[in-house]
KOLRO-268727 format. One record per residue (C-alpha): residue number from 1; z, y, x. Coordinates in pm, whole numbers, plus 32768, in hexadecimal, padded with zeros to 4 digits. Layout:
BEGIN
- nr|z|y|x
- NUM|Z|Y|X
...
//
This chain:
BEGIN
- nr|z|y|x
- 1|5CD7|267F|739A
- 2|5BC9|275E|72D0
- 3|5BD8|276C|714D
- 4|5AC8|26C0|70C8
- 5|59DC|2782|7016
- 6|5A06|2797|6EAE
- 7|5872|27CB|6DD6
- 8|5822|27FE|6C6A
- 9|56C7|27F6|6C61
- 10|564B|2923|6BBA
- 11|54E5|296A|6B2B
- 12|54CE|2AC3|6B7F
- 13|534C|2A98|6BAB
- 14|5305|2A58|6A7A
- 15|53C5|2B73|6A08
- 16|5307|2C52|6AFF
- 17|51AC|2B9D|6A9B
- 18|522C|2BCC|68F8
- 19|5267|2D34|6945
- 20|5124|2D93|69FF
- 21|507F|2CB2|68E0
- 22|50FD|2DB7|67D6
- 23|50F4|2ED7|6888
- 24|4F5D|2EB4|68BA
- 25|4F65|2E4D|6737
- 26|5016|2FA9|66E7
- 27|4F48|306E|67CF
- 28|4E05|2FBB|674F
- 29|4E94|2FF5|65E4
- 30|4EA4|314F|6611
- 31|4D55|319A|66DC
- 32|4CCA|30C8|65D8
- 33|4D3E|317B|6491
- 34|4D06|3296|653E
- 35|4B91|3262|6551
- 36|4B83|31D9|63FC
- 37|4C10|3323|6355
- 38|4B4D|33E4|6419
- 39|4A2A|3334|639F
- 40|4ABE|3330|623D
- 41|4B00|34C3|6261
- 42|4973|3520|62C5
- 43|48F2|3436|61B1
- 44|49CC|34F6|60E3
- 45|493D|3620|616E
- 46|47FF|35C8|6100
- 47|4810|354B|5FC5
- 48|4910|3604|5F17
- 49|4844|371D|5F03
- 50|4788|36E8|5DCE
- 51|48EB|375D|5D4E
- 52|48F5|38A3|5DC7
- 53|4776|38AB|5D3B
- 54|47AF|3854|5C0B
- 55|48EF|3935|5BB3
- 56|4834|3A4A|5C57
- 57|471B|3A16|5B5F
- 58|47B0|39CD|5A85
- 59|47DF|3B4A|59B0
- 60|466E|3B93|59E9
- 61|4606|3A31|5942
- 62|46F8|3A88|580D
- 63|4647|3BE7|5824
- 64|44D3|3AE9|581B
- 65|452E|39F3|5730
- 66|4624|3A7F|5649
- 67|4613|3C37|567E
- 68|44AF|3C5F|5656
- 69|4465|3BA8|5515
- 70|4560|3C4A|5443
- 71|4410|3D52|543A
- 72|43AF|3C50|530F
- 73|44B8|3C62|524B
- 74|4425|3DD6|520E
- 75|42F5|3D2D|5179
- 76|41E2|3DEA|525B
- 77|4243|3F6A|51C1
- 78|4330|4029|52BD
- 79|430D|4171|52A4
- 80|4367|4277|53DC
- 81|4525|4294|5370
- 82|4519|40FB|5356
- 83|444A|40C3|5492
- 84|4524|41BF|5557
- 85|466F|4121|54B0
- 86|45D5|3FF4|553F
- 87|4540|4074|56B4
- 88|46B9|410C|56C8
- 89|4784|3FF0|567C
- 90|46AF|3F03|575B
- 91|46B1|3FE4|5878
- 92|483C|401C|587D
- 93|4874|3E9F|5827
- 94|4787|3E28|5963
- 95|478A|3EE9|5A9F
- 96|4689|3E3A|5B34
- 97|4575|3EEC|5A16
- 98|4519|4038|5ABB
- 99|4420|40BE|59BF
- 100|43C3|4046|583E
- 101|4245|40A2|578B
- 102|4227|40A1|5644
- 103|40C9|4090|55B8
- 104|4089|40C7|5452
- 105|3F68|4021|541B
- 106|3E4B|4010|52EB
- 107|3D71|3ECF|52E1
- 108|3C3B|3F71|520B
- 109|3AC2|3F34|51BB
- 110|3A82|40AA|51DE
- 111|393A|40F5|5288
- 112|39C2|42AD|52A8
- 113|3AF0|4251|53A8
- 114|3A9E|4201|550B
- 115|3BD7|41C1|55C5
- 116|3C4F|408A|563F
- 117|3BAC|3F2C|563E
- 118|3A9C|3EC8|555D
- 119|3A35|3D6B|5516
- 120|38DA|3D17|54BC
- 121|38B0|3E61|542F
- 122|3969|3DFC|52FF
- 123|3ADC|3E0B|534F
- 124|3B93|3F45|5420
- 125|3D1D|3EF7|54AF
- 126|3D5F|4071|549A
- 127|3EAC|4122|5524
- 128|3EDA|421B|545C
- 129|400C|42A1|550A
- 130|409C|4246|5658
- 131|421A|42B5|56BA
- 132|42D3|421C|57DC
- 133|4449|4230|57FF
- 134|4545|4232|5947
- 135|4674|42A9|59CF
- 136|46A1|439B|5AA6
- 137|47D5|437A|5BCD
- 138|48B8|4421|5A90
- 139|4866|42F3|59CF
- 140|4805|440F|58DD
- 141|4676|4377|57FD
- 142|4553|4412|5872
- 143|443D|4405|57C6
- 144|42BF|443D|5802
- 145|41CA|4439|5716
- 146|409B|44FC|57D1
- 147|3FD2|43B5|57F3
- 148|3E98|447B|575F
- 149|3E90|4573|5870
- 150|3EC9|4497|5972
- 151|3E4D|4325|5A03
- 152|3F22|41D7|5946
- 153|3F9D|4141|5A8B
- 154|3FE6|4022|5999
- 155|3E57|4028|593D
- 156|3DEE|3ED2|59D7
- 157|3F35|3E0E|591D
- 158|3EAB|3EDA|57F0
- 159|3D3C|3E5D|57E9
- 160|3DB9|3D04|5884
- 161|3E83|3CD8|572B
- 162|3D98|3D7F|5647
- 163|3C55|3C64|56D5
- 164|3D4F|3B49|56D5
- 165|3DFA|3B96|556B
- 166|3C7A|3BA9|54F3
- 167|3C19|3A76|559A
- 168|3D04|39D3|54F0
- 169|3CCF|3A5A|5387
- 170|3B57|39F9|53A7
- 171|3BF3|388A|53AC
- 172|3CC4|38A4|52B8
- 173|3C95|37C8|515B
- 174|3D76|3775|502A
- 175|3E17|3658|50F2
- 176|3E8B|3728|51EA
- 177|3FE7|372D|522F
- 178|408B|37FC|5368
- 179|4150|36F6|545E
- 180|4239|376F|5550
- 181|413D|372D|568A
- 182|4036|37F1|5594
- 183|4118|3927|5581
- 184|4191|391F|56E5
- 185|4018|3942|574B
- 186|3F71|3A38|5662
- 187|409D|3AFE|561D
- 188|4120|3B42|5786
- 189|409A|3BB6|5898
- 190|414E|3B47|59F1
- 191|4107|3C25|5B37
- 192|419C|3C57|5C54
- 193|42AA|3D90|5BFF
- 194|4225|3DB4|5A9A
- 195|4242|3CF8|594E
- 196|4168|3D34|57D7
- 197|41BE|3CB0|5698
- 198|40FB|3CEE|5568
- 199|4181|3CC0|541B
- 200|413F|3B6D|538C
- 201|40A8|3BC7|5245
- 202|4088|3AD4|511E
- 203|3FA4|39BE|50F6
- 204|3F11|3A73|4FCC
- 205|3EC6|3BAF|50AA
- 206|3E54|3AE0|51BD
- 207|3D52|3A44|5089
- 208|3D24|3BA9|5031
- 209|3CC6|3C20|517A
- 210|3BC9|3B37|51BB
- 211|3AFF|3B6D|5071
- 212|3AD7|3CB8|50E6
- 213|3A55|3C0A|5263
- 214|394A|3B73|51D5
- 215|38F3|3C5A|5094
- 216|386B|3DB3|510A
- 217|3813|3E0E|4FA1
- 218|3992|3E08|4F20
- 219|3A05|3FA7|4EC9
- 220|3AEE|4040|4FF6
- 221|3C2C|3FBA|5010
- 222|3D72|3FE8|50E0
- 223|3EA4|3F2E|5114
- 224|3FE8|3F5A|51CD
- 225|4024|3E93|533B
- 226|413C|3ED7|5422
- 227|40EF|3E8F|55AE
- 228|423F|3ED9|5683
- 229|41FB|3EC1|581F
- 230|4312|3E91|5907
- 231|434E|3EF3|5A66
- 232|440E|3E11|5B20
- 233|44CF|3E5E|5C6F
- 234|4564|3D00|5D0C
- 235|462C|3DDA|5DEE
- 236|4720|3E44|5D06
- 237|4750|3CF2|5C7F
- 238|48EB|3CCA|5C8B
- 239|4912|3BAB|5DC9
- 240|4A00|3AA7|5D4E
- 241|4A84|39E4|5E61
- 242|4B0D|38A1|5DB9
- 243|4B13|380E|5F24
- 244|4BE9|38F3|6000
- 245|4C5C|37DC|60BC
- 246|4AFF|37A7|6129
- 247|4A4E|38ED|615E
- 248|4AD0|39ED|622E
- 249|49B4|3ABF|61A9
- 250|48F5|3AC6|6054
- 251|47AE|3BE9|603E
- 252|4679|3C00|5F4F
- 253|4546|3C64|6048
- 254|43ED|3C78|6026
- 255|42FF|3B34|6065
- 256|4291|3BE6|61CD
- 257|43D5|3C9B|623A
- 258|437F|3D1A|63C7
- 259|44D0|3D4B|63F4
- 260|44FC|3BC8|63D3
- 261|4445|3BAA|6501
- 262|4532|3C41|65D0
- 263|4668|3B84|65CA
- 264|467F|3A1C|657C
- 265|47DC|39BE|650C
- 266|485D|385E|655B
- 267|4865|37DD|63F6
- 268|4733|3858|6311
- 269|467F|382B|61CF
- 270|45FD|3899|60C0
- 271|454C|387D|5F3F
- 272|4462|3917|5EAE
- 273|445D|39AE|5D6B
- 274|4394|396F|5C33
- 275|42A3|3A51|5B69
- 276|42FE|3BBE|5B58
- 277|43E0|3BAC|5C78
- 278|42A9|3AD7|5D6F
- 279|42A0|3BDC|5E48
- 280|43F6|3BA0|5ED7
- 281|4516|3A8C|5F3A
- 282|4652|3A3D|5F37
- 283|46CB|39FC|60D1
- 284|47D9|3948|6135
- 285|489A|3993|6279
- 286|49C0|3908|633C
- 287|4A21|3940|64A2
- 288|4AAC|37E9|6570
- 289|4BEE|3886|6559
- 290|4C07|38C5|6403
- 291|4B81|3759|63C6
- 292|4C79|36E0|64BE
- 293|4DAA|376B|63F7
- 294|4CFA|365C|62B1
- 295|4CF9|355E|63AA
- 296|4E45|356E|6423
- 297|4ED7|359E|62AB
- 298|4E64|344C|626B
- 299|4EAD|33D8|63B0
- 300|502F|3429|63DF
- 301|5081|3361|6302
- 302|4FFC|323C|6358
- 303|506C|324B|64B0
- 304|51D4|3297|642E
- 305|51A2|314B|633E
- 306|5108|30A4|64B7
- 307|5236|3109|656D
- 308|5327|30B1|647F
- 309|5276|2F66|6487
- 310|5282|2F5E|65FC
- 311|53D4|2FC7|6610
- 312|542C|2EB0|6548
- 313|53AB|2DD6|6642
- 314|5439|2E8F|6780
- 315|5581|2E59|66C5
- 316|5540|2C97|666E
- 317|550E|2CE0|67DE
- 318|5628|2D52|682D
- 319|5701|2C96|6774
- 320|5644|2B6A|682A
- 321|568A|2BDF|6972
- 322|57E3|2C41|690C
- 323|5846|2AC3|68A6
- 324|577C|2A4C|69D2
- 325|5872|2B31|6AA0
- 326|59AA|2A9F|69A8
- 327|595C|2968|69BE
- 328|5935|2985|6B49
- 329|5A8E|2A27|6B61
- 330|5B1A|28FF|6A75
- 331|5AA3|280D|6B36
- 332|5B2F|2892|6C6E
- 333|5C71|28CD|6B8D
- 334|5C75|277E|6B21
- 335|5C33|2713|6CA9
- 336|5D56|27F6|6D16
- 337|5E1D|275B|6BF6
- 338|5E08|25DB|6C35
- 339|5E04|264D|6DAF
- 340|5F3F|2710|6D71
- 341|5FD3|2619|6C86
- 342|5FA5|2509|6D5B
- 343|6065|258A|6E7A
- 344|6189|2610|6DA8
- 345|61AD|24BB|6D13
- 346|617F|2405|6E9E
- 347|6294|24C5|6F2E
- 348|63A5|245A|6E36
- 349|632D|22E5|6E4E
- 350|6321|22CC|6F87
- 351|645E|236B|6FB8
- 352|64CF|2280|6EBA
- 353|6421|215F|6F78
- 354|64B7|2188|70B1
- 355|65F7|21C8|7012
- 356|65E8|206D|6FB3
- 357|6535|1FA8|7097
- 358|666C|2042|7175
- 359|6747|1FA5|707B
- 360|66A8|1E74|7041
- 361|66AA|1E20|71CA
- 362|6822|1EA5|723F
- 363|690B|1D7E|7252
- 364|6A42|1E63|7225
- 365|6A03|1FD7|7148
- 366|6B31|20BC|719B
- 367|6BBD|2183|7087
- 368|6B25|22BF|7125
- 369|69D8|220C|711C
- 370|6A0C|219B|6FE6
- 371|6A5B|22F2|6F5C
- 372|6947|2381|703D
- 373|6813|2291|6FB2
- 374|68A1|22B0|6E53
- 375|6889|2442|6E5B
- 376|6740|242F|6EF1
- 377|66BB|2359|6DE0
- 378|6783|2421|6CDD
- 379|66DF|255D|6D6A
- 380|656C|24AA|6D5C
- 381|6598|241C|6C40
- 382|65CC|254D|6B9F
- 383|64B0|2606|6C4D
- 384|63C1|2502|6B89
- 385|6460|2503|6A34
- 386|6454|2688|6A5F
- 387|62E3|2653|6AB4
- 388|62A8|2573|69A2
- 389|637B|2642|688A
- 390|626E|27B0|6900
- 391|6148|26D6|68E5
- 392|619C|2642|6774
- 393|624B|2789|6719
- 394|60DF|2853|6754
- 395|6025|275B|66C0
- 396|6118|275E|6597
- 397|60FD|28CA|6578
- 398|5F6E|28D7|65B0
- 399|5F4A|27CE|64A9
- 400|6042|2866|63B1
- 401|610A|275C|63A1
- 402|626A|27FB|6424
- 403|634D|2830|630B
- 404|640E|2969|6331
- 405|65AA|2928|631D
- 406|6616|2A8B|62F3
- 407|6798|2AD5|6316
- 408|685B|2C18|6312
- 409|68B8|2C59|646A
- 410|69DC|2D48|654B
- 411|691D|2DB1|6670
- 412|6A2C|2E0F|66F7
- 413|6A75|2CBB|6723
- 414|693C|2C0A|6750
- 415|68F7|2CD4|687D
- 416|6A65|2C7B|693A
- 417|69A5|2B22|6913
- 418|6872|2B54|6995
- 419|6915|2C49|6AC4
- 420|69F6|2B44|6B2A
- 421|68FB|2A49|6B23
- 422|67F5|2B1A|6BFB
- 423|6912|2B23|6D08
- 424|6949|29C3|6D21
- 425|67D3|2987|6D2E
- 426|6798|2A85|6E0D
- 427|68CE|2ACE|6EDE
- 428|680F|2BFB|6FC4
- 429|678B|2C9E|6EAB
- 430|6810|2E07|6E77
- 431|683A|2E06|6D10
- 432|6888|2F43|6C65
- 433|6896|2F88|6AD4
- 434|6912|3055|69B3
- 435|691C|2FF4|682C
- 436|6962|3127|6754
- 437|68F2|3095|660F
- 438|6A01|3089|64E2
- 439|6936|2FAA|63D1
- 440|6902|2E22|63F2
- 441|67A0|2DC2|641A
- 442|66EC|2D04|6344
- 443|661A|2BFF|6440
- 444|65E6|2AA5|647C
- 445|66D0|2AA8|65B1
- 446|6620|295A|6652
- 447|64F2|29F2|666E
- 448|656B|2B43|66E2
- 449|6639|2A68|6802
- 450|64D3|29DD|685F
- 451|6451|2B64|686B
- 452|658A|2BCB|6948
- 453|6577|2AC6|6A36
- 454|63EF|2ADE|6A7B
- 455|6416|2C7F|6ACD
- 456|6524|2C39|6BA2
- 457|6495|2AFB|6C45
- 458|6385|2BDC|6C6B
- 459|6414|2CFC|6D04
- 460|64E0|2C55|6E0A
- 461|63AA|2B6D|6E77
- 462|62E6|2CA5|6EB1
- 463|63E7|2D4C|6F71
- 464|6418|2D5D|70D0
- 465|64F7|2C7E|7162
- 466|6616|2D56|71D1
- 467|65CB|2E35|70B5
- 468|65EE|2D93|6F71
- 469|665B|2E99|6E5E
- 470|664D|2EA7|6CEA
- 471|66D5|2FA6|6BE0
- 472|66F2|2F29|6A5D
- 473|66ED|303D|6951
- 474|674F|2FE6|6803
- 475|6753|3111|671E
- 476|6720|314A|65BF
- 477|6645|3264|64E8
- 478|6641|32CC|638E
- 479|6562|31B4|630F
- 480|6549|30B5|6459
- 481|65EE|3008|6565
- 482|656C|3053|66E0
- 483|6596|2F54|67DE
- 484|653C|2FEA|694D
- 485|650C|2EFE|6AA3
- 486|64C4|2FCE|6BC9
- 487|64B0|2F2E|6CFD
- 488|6480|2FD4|6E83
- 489|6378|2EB7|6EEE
- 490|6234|2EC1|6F83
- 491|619B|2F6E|6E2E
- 492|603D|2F22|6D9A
- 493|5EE7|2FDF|6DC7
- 494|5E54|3094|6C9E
- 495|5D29|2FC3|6CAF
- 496|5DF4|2EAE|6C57
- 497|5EC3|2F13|6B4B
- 498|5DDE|2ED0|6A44
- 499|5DCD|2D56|6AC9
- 500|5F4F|2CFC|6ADD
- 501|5F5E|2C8D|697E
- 502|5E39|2BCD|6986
- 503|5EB1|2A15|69B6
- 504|5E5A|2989|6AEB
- 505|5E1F|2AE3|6B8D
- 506|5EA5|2B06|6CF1
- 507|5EC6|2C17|6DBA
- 508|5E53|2BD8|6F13
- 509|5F4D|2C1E|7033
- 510|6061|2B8E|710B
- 511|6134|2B63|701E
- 512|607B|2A7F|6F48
- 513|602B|2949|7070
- 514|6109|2876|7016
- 515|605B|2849|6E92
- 516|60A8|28E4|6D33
- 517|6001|2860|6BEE
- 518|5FBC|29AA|6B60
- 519|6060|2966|6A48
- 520|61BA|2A47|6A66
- 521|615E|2BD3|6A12
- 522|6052|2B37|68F2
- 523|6160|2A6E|6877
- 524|6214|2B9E|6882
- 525|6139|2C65|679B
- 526|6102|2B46|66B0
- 527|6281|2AF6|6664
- 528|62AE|2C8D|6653
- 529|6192|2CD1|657F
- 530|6211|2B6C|64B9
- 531|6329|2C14|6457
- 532|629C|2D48|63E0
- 533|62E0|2E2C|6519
- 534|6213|2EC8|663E
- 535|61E9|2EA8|6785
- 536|616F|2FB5|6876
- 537|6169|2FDB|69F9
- 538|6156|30D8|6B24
- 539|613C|30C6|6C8A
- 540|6108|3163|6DDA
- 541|608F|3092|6ED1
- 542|6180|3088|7002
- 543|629F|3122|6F24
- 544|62DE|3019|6DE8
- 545|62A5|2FB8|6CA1
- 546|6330|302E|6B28
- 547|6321|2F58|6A09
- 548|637D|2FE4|68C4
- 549|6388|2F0A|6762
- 550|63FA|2FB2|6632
- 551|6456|2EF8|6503
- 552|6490|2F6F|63A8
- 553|65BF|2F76|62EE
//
């Protein structure tokens, strides 16, 4: 007759469909932020270089705004020591100004002096010296003052300057007061490479000036005007790269570079820059690999964060699957169990039964059959209540509701006990021990009698039949007691080992047909552990079994 077949129905699929569900979510997740900080990383690109601009700029527009008009604290009278104390210190302070002029200049009403601008025949911007100032590649002054034998190449800026300055003294009235917009547009002159600043003189001059504009019959006059021009070079600008994680590459070129042409790099851009500098920009270059290295800076970790996530996950998963796979094995457990239990209580009853039934319908019961029936019951009888006493014993001990009745114990004498009672149980047993322990044991010596009886019940039922031997150590150490069973039975399979002390396990072979519970090498390892000891086991299959429990003193 086939066993019938024994299903837990296990959702496994949607386990599998809960996994698959996740693992596109992760993979999505990470394509996903991928993208995203890639996008994030070439917007960044883009727009954090007006950083780099301005901190670039930055020197040359404290040179513009704050440098240059520290010429009016000197009132409009520099002579040729303060202007070169001046060229010298702006030219060593700012790299980026290659060359300084210095024009000392006469406004005048003379008719006798012909050079530089007239306006309307009345007024004359006269330079009445001209020295520039540089360094040479010593950093050593050099200075050149030779204007008079040779051309101005600052000549334009100067007339530019001299028509606007007069332009705006012929508009000038008593209520005229110089705004910051007024002075940045009379008083400067922007070009590409180049800047000019004139003095600012006083209102009272500027009065001054323009009585002598429109009076042409006022005596010869001259006054003092300072006119500095500046030569800018944008290339030696210091590059500050605020934004290494974005550009690879960070260059001031001209507006129309040909080599730009050439190669295209991957990422580009670039600004241009303002006034004196127009001629050139600021570019902006990053190869895909450089810009990859951003990308996966920010990406790591948020894939780590992802994974961790997802790992999470794979783990509720697991832990799932692992009580689906529990609660499988319990149920077949249990089955096994009530399966198991069933028929170890049916044999004794029925024994039992037809034990009396037999009595119940003889007319005469000889004293043999008397004695006969009345060991037979005896024997089941005691089979049960030896059933019954493992069953509420574990359950005791799981729930925590055995009370421990320790007792100091001779072992010398417990174990002449037990022995002798192993033979009578088992009178083909080969039973072989040795007890070299001099201190009483401190135990609860019921429980220990349960422990004794289950190993050796143990080893004799997995034992062959004509070969049914057991050795019994019991030695003490320093600080323990060590109480050996080794047995010469059919042994257990390393597989298995790490099952045997789990209830309701079986292992499956010949030996086991006729039913077990499960319950005797877990009750083993509760009482031991119980009572504060160990338990511990090895095997080779084919050659026998060694249990070894060690309790303290």
């Amino acid at each position: 007759m086939s066993q019938p077949v024994v299903r837990y129905q296990k959702n496994f699929g949607l386990l599998i469909a809960f996994l698959a569900i996740v693992t596109i979510l992760y993979v999505a997740s990470v394509v996903l932020a991928r993208s995203t900080i890639t996008n994030h990383v070439e917007s960044e690109f883009y727009n954090r270089k007006t950083d780099v601009f301005d901190a670039t700029i930055k020197p040359f527009n404290d040179f513009l705004y704050n440098g240059i008009p520290e010429l009016s604290y000197y009132q409009g009278f520099l002579d040729s020591a303060q202007a070169r104390q001046f060229a010298d210190q702006t030219l060593r302070k700012n790299p980026f100004v290659e060359e300084v002029v210095f024009y000392d200049v006469n406004i005048t009403n003379s008719k006798l002096v012909n050079r530089g601008v007239r306006y309307r025949d009345n007024l004359l911007f006269h330079p009445k010296s001209i020295i520039s100032f540089a360094l040479d590649s010593a950093y050593r002054l050099i200075i050149n003052s030779n204007f008079r034998e040779q051309l101005d190449p600052f000549g334009g800026d100067f007339n530019n300057m001299a028509i606007k300055f007069f332009d705006y003294i012929a508009k000038v009235d008593e209520s005229t007061t110089l705004t910051e917009d007024e002075i940045y547009r009379v008083f400067y002159s922007l070009s590409p490479g180049k800047i000019g600043y004139l003095n600012i003189p006083r209102i009272n001059d500027l009065l001054l000036y323009k009585t002598l504009l429109v009076n042409d019959s006022l005596p010869e006059a001259y006054f003092e005007q300072d006119m500095f021009m500046f030569q800018i070079n944008p290339q030696k600008l210091k590059l500050s790269n605020t934004q290494p994680r974005y550009y690879e590459k960070v260059m001031i070129t001209p507006l129309t570079d040909p080599a730009a042409m050439e190669e295209t790099p991957y990422y580009a851009t670039e600004l241009p820059l303002p006034g004196a500098l127009s001629d050139f920009k600021i570019k902006f270059e990053s190869s895909r690999e450089f810009v990859s290295k951003e990308v996966y800076r920010w990406l790591i970790p948020v894939v780590v964060g992802l994974s961790f996530l997802y790992l999470v996950l794979l783990s509720i998963i697991y832990l799932i699957y692992r009580n689906i796979s529990n609660n499988g094995r319990l149920y077949r457990l249990q089955y096994d169990f009530i399966n198991n239990l069933t028929h170890e209580f049916k044999t004794p009853v029925s024994v039992i039964k037809i034990a009396g039934n037999n009595i119940k319908s003889a007319q005469h019961v000889s004293e043999q059959e008397r004695q006969m029936y009345g060991r037979i019951l005896d024997q089941e009888a005691d089979k049960l209540n030896n059933l019954m006493n493992k069953l509420l014993s574990f359950a005791q001990i799981e729930n925590k509701s055995i009370r421990y009745k320790g007792e100091w114990i001779n072992l010398h004498d417990f174990c002449d006990e037990m022995f002798s009672a192993c033979r009578i149980k088992y009178h083909d047993i080969k039973l072989t021990y040795r007890v070299e322990v001099t201190d009483e044991m401190y135990t609860d010596p019921v429980l220990l009698t349960s422990v004794f009886q289950n190993l050796v019940d143990n080893a004799y039922k997995y034992s062959d039949l004509n070969n049914k031997v057991i050795d019994i150590s019991v030695v003490e150490a320093k600080k323990h007691f060590t109480l050996i069973f080794k047995d010469e039975g059919i042994g257990i399979a390393k597989t298995e080992l790490k099952n045997i002390f789990k209830k309701f396990y079986r292992i499956k072979n010949q030996y086991n047909q006729g039913g077990s519970i499960g319950l005797g090498l877990a009750f083993c390892k509760e009482i031991t552990e119980f009572m504060g000891g160990e338990i511990r086991v090895e095997s080779v299959l084919g050659e026998g079994t060694t249990f070894t429990l060690t309790f303290p003193k």
